[in-house]
C-alpha positions as CSV (number, residue, x, y, z in Angstrom):
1,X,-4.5,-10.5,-5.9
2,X,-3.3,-12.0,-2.7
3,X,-5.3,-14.0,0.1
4,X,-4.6,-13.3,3.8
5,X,-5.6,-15.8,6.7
6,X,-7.9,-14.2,9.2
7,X,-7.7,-15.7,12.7
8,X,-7.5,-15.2,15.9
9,X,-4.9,-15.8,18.0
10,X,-4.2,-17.0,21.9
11,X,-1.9,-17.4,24.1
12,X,-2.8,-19.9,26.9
13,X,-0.7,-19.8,30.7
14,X,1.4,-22.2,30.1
15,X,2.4,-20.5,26.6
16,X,1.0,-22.7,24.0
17,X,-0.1,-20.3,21.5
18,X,-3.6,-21.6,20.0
19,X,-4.6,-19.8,16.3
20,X,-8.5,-20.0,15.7
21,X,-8.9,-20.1,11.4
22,X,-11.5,-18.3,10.5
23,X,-11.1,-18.3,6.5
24,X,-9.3,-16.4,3.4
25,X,-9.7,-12.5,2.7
26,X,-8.9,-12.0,-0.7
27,X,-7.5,-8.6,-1.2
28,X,-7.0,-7.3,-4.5
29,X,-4.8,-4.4,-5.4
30,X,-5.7,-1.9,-8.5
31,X,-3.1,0.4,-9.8
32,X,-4.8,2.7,-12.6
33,X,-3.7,4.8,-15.1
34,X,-5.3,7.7,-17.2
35,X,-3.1,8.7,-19.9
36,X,-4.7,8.3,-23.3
37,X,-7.1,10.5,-25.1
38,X,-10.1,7.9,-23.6
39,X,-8.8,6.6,-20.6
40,X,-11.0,8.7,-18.3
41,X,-14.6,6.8,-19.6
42,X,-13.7,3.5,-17.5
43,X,-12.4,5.5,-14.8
44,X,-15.5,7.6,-14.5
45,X,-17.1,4.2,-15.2
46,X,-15.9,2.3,-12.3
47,X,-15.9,5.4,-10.1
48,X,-19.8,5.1,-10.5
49,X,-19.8,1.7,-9.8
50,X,-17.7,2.3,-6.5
51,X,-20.5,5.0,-5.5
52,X,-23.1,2.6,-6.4
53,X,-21.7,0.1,-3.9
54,X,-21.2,2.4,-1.0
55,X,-24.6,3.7,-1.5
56,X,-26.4,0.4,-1.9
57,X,-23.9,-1.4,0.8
58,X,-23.9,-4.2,-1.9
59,X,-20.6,-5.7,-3.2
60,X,-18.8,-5.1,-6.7
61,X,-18.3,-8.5,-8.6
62,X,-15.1,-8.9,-9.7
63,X,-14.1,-11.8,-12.5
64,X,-10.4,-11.8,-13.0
65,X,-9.8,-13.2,-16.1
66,X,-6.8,-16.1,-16.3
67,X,-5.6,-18.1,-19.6
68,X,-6.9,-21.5,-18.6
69,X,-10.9,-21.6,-19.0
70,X,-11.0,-20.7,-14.5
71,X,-13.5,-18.6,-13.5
72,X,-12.8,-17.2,-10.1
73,X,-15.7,-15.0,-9.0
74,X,-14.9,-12.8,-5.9
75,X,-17.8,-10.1,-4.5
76,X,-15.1,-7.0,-3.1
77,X,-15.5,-3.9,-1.2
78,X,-13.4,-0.5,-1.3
79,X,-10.8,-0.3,1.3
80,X,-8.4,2.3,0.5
81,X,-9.3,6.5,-0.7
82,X,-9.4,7.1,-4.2
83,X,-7.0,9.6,-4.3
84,X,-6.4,10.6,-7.9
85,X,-2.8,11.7,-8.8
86,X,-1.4,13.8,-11.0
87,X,2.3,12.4,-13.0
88,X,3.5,15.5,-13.4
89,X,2.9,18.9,-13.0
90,X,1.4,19.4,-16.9
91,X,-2.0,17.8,-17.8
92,X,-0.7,14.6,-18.8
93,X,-2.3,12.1,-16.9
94,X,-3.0,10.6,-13.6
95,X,-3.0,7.2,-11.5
96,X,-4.6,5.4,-8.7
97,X,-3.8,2.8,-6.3
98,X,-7.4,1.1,-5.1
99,X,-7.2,-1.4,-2.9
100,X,-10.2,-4.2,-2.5
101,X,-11.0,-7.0,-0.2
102,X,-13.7,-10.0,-0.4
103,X,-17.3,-8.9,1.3
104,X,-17.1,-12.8,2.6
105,X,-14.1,-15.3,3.5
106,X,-13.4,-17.9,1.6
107,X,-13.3,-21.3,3.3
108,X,-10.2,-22.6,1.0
109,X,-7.5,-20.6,-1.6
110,X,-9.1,-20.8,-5.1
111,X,-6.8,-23.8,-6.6
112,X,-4.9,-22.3,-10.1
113,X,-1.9,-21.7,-11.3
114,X,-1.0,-20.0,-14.4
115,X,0.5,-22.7,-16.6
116,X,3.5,-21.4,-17.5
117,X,3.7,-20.8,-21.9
118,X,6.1,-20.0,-24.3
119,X,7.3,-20.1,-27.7
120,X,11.1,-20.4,-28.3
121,X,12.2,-18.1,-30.8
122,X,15.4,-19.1,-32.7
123,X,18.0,-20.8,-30.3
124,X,18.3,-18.0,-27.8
125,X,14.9,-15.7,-27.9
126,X,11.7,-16.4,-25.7
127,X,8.4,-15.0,-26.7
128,X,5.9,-14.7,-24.1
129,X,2.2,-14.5,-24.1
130,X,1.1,-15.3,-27.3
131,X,4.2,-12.7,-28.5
132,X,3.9,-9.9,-26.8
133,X,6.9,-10.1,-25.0
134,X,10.2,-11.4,-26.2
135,X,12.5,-12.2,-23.8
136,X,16.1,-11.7,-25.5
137,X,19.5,-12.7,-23.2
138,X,22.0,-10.7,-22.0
139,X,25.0,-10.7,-24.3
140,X,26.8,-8.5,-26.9
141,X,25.5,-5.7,-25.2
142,X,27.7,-2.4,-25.5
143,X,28.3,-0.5,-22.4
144,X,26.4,3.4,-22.9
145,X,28.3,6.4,-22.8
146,X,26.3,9.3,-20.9
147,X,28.3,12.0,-22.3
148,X,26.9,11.5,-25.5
149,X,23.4,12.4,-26.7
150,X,20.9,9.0,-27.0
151,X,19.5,8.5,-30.6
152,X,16.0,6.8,-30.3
């Protein structure tokens, strides 16, 4: 999610350039994947609500969710194609890149920040997000021979 100035901009005859600030367009970037054996129900799902939209002209509501209790509630239209692709070659899934932007402007940039959290591990491990990521430091690492077959 990212929020672009709209404006419009002059250029009086002496040179002074004058911007006119209209508001925020929040534009908000989706990049999708269908992989698993029930993937494609929300895809079909939210395909349906996209027709929905385009049909009724109304906006979709979109509530990203964030880890502090901020609701940020932004009413988006379709900008880009929905172009499903295809990974590889086999049936083995697909992705899509949608692209959104805000129906209105927004007079100001919604005010949060993700409060950065973290629980240290040991003396030299990180674990992110509640522990779904561990963060571990470059060191002791052995350099990889790529003549030789990789062992999983």
């Amino acid at each position: 999610m990212r929020f672009e100035p709209e404006l419009h901009e002059y250029t009086t005859l002496s040179g002074r350039a004058i911007e006119v600030f209209d508001g925020w367009r929040a534009k908000v970037n989706f990049h999708l994947y269908n992989l698993k054996a029930l993937d494609y129900e929300p895809h079909l799902k939210l395909l349906n609500i996209i027709n929905v939209s385009k049909q009724t002209g109304q906006p979709i509501v979109c509530q990203p969710r964030f880890d502090l209790p901020i609701r940020l509630t932004l009413r988006l239209v379709l900008k880009s194609a929905v172009d499903f692709e295809e990974i590889t070659n086999l049936n083995a899934g697909q992705t899509v890149d949608l692209e959104f932007v805000s129906y209105e402007l927004l007079d100001t940039i919604p005010a949060f920040v993700n409060v950065p959290a973290y629980l240290l591990v040991g003396a030299d491990y990180l674990s992110l997000g509640g522990g779904d990521r561990l963060v571990i430091p470059e060191k002791d690492y052995q350099e990889w021979d790529g003549t030789t077959s990789m062992e999983y």
